[in-house]
N, C-alpha and C positions, 0 to 999 in steps of 0.2 A: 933311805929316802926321807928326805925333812921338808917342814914346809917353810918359806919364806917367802918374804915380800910382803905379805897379808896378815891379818890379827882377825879373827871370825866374830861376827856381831852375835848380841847373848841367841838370836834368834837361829842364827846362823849353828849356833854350838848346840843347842836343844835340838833342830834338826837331825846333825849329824850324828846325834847321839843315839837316836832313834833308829837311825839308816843302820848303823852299827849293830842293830840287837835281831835285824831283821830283814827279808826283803819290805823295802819300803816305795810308796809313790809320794815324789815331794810336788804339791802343786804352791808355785810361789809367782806371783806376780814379777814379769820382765822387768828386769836391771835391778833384781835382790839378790842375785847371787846363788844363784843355784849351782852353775858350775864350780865356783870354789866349795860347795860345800859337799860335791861329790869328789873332789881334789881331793877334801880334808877328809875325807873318807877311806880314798885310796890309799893315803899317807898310813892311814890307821891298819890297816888291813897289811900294806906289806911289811910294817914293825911285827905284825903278830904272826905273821907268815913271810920271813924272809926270800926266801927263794917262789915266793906268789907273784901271777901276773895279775895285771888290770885290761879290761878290755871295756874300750869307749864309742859307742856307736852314735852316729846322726848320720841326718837324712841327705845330707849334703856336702860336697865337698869342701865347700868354702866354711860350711860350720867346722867341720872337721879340722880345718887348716888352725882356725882359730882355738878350736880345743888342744891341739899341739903347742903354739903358743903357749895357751895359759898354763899348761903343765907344765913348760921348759922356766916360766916366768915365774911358778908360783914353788917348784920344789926345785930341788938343786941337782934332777935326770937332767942327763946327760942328751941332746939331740940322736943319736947311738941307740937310746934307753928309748924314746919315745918317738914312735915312728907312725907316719899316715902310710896305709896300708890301701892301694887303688886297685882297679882290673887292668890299668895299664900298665902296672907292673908285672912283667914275666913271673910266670906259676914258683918255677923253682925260686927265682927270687924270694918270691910271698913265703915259701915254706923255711927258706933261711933266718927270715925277719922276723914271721911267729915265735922261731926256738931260740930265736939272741936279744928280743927290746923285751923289756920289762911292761911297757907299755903298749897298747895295740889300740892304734884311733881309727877308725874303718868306716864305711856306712854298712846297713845290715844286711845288704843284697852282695856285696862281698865275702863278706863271711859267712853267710847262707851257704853260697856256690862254692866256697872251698872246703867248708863242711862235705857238703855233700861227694866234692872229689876229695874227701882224706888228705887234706893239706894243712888242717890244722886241728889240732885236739885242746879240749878246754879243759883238762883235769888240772892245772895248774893254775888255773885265773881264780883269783881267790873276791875277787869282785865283778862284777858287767855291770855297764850304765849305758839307760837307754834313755836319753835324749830326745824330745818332742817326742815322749809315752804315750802321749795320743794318739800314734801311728798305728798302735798296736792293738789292732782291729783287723778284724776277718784272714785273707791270709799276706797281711802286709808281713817284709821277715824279721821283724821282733818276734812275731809269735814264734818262728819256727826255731828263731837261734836262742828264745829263751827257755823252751823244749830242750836242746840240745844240750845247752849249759848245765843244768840242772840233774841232767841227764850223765854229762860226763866228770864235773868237778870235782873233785872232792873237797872242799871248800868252798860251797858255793853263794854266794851275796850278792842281791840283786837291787839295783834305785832305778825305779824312773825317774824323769824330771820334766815338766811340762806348767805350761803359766795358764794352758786352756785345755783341760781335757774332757769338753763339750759339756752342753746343758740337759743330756738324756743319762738319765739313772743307768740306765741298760748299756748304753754304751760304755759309763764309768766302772760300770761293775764287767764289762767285757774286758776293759783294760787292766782289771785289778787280777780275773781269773789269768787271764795272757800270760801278763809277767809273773803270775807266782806272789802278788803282793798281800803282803800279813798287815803291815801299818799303814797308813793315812798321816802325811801331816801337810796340813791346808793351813795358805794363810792367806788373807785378802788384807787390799790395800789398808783398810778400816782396823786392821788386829793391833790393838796396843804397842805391842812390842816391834812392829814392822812401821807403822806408821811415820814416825818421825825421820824413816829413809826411804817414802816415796815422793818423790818427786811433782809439782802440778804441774798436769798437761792442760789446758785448755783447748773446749771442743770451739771449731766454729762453722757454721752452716754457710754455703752458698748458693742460691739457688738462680737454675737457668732457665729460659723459658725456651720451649721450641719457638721457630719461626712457624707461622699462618700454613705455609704448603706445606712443612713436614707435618706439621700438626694434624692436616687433612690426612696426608699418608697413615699416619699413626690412627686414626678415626677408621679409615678404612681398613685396615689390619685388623684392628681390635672385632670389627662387627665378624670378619671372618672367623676370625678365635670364638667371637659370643656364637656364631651360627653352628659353629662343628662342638662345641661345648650343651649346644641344645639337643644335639643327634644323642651324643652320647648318654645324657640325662634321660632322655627321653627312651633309649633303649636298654636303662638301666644297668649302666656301666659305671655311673656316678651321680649318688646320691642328691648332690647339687653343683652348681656351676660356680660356686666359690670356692674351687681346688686349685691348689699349688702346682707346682712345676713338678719336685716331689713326687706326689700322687700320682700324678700323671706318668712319670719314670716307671712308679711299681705297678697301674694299672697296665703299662706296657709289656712290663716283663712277666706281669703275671699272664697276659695273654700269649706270648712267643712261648712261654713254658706250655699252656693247654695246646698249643699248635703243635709242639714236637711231640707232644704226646699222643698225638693223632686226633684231637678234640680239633675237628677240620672245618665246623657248620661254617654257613656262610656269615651268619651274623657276628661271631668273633673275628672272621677275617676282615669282613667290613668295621670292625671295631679296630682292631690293630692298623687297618687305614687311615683312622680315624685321628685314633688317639697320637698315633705318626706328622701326621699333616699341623695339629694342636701345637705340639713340641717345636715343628719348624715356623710353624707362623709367631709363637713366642718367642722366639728365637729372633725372627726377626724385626720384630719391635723392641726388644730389649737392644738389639744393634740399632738401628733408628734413633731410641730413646740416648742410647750412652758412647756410641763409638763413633769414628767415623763415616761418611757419608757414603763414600768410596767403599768401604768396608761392608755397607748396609747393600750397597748394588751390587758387589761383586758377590754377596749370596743369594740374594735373588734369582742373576745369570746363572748361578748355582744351579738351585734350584730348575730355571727353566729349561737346562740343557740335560737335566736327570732323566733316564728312562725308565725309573722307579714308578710306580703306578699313580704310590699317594702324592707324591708330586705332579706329575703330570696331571693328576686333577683337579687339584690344588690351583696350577697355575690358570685354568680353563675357566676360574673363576672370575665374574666380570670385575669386581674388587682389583683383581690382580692384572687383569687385563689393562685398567685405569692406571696403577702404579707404574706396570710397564711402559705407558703412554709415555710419561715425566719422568723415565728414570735417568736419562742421560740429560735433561735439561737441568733438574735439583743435582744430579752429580758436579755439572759444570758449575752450577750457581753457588752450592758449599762448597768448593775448596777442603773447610776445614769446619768441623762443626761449632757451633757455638760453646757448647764447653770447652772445647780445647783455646780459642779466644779468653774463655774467663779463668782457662788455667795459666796462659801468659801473666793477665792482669794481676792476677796472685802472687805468681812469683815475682814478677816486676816489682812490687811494692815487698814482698819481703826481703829483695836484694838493697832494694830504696832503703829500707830501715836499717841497712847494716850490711856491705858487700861481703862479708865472712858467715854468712847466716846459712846453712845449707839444708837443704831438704831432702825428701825421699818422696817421690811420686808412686803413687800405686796405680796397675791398671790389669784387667782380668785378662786381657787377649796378647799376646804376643806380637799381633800383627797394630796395635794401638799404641804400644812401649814403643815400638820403631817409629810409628809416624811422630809421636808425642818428641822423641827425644832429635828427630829430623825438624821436628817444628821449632822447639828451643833452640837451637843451635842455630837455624834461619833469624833467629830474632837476639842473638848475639848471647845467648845463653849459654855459659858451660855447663853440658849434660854427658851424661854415661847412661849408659841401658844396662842391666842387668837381667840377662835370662836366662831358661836351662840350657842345655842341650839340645841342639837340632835332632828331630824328629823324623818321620820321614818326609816332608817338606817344611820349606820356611827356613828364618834365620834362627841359628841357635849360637850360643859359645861354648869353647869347651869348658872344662874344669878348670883349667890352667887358668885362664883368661877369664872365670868367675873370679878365681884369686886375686887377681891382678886388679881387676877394677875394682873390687875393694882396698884392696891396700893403696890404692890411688886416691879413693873416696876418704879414706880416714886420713889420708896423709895432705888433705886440702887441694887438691888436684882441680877437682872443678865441683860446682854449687850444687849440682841436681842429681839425683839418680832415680831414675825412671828402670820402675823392677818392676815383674811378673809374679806369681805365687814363688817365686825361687825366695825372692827379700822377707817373705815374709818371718820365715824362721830364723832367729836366731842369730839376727846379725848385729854384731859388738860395735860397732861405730858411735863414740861415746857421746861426741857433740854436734849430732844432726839435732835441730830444734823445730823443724817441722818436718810434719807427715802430711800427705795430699793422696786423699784416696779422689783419684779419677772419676771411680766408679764403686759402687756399693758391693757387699758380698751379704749372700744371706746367712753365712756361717758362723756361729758365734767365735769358734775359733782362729780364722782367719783374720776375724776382724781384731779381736783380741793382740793377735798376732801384729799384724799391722801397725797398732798404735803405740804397742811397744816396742818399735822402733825410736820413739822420741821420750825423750825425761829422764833417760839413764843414769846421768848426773848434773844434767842442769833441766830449768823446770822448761816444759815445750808446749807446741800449740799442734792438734791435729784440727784438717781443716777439710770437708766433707763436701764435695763439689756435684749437687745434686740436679736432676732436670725435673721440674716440677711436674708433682703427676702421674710420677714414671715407677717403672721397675726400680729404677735405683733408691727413690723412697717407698717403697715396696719392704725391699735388700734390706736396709738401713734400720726401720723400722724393726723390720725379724729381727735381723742378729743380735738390738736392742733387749727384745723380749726374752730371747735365746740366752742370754748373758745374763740378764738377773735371775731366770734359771734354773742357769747354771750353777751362781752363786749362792741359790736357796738348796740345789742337791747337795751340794759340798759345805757348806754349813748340817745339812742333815745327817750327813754321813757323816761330816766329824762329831755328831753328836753321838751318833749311834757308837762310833769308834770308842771315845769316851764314857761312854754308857758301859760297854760289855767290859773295859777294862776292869772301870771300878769295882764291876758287879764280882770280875774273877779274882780280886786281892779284895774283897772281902769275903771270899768262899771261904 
């Protein structure tokens, strides 16, 4: 196995050099090249162990497809030798294609499940690379298949690879015990040696305003939110009324847990009402604030047709009562919300500057990517949606046909691609030059994720389509905060890394 087509940058070789001595986590900013440099890893590993496999994990199948590729593109295996390994491949199949490719591309919940049915054994993979390492928390199955690996190889060498693996020390260090990682090598856009091959992205903000009657609606929401956020202050559930979504998640679960335990008083179960009702009225102001309008009523009805308690009281509220008055009148009168108008005008003018310009839409909900990409196409836009897997309701695509629109997307097919959290990982499309986040995320890594979709190899613009006011500058803001961080943990940790090296070659 040789490598070809590629020559590795000095940054690129000190990496792999590294990976080579050890289990390593490479954190490298999107379109550096991570993946060749777990290729040129793999290369290294079966000169030194001829008869060793490799085994290549992500989260997706469309990442995976493209990890295929780049092996068949970048070494001189054979299609035979590197093979995508699915669950819709018949079991026997999967146990023939384990013991005859050299290479194994899979996601981790594949190879979990055949683990666990004895269909494939790891003492021969003389490498595993886990791909968006970030995953590799709680019991996502990185943890479990990099247990195993470890467990069975006799040769065993491990790389994560990840451009964001979050702004919590604790989580970083969750991801480091996970896989088993002994090195650290971190580089941000800023590092000497990487800098002269990142790319500029330009940010640029857009801001919407709501209309007068949503803006009322969104007024009256908010006071129901401040009213149940005063209950619970007030019966000392939370400290004060400036708490996250977040907080609120774990004030919830920590009360469901005292409830199975038999801690039955009435006042956590009126707390667990509480903190229930919170959740969905946020909920539905952050649909108000960022999605469609339709979307914003169809949970409401949700809501009112629920025989759940906390909603049913919820809705008794005269707030709600009022919203209910106008909800089919603001349904007919929006159509289509005002951001989605000034997501037209965006792209209109970025097709205006150049009909070959293509972009990538981001949007949180599923049921928003359908309308988004049904709205462009009404207004003479060539768009494609990209999402996971149908669920138990809603539109989904399969695997096959995640493939397929991308290789249609890279091969110029049409201008837009309007993705769900599916786009955000890892997708090789080398000349998209804008990004259009819909909507905000509070997650540093997602957003991260996101952006590095554009600048790969030509410089790009990400363009942040905000409602003034809102959750979405809320979102925007965090993931902001979260991201530098992140990049003050991962500077601290490479120093730390640094630190004990020295300290043990001069013992």
């Amino acid at each position: 196995m040789q490598l070809k087509n590629i020559e590795l940058r000095e940054y690129q070789k000190n990496i792999a050099n590294t990976c080579l001595k050890g289990n390593t986590l490479v954190v490298l900013p999107t379109g550096l090249g991570k993946t060749i440099i777990a290729i040129y890893v793999a290369v290294k590993r079966m000169e030194q162990f001829p008869d060793g496999k490799v085994l290549f994990m992500a989260p997706t199948r469309p990442l995976n497809a493209q990890h295929v590729k780049s092996f068949l593109q970048f070494t001189d295996l054979s299609s035979n030798e590197v093979v995508l390994i699915t669950g819709k491949i018949k079991p026997e199949k999967r146990i023939e294609l384990y013991k005859k490719a050299r290479v194994i591309v899979a996601t981790p919940q594949t190879i979990a499940n055949d683990l666990r049915e004895n269909r494939i054994q790891l003492e021969n993979f003389v490498l595993a690379v886990f791909d968006e390492a970030h995953r590799a928390v709680k019991d996502y199955s990185y943890t479990e298949v990099a247990k195993a690996y470890l467990i069975q190889a006799k040769n065993p060498l491990i790389i994560g690879l990840t451009a964001s693996p979050g702004g919590e020390e604790e989580r970083i260090n969750e991801v480091m015990k996970n896989l088993f990682i002994k090195f650290v090598e971190i580089r941000t856009e800023s590092d000497p040696d990487v800098r002269p091959y990142v790319k500029e992205v330009e940010r640029e903000y857009v801001y919407v305003e709501l209309p007068p009657d949503l803006e009322e609606i969104r007024k009256k929401l908010l006071e129901v939110y401040d009213e149940i956020l005063e209950w619970l202050k007030e019966h000392m559930f939370i400290k004060s009324k400036d708490v996250s979504k977040k907080e609120l998640l774990n004030l919830q679960n920590s009360l469901i847990a005292s409830y199975e335990r038999g801690m039955e008083n009435p006042i956590n179960i009126w707390g667990m009402i509480k903190v229930s009702q919170a959740l969905k009225v946020l909920y539905a102001i952050e649909l108000l604030e960022t999605q469609e309008i339709s979307v914003f009523a169809e949970y409401l009805r949700e809501l009112q047709a629920s025989k759940k308690k906390a909603e049913r009281l919820l809705i008794t509220h005269k707030n709600f009562r009022e919203i209910f008055s106008k909800l089919d009148e603001i349904e007919k009168k929006y159509k289509v919300h005002p951001k989605m108008e000034k997501l037209l005008s965006v792209i209109k003018a970025i097709l205006k500057e150049n009909e070959k310009n293509r972009a990538i839409v981001f949007a949180n909900y599923r049921d928003t990517v359908d309308k988004i990409k049904n709205f462009l196409l009404e207004n003479g836009i060539k768009a494609e949606m990209l999402v996971g897997q149908a669920k138990k309701r809603g539109k989904g695509l399969s695997q096959k046909e995640q493939i397929e629109i991308v290789r249609r997307f890279a091969n110029n097919e049409f201008n837009v691609l309007v993705c769900s959290s599916i786009g955000e990982e890892g997708l090789d499309i080398a000349s998209v030059n804008y990004a259009i986040f819909y909507d905000a995320v509070p997650s540093e890594i997602r957003a991260i994720q996101r952006r590095g979709r554009v600048g790969r190899q030509t410089e790009g613009k990400v363009i942040f389509i905000l409602t003034k006011g809102s959750r979405d500058q809320a979102y925007f803001f965090s993931s902001l905060m979260k991201e530098k961080k992140m990049k003050r943990v991962l500077k601290n940790i490479r120093f730390a890394k640094i630190k004990s090296s020295l300290i043990d070659w001069l013992k």
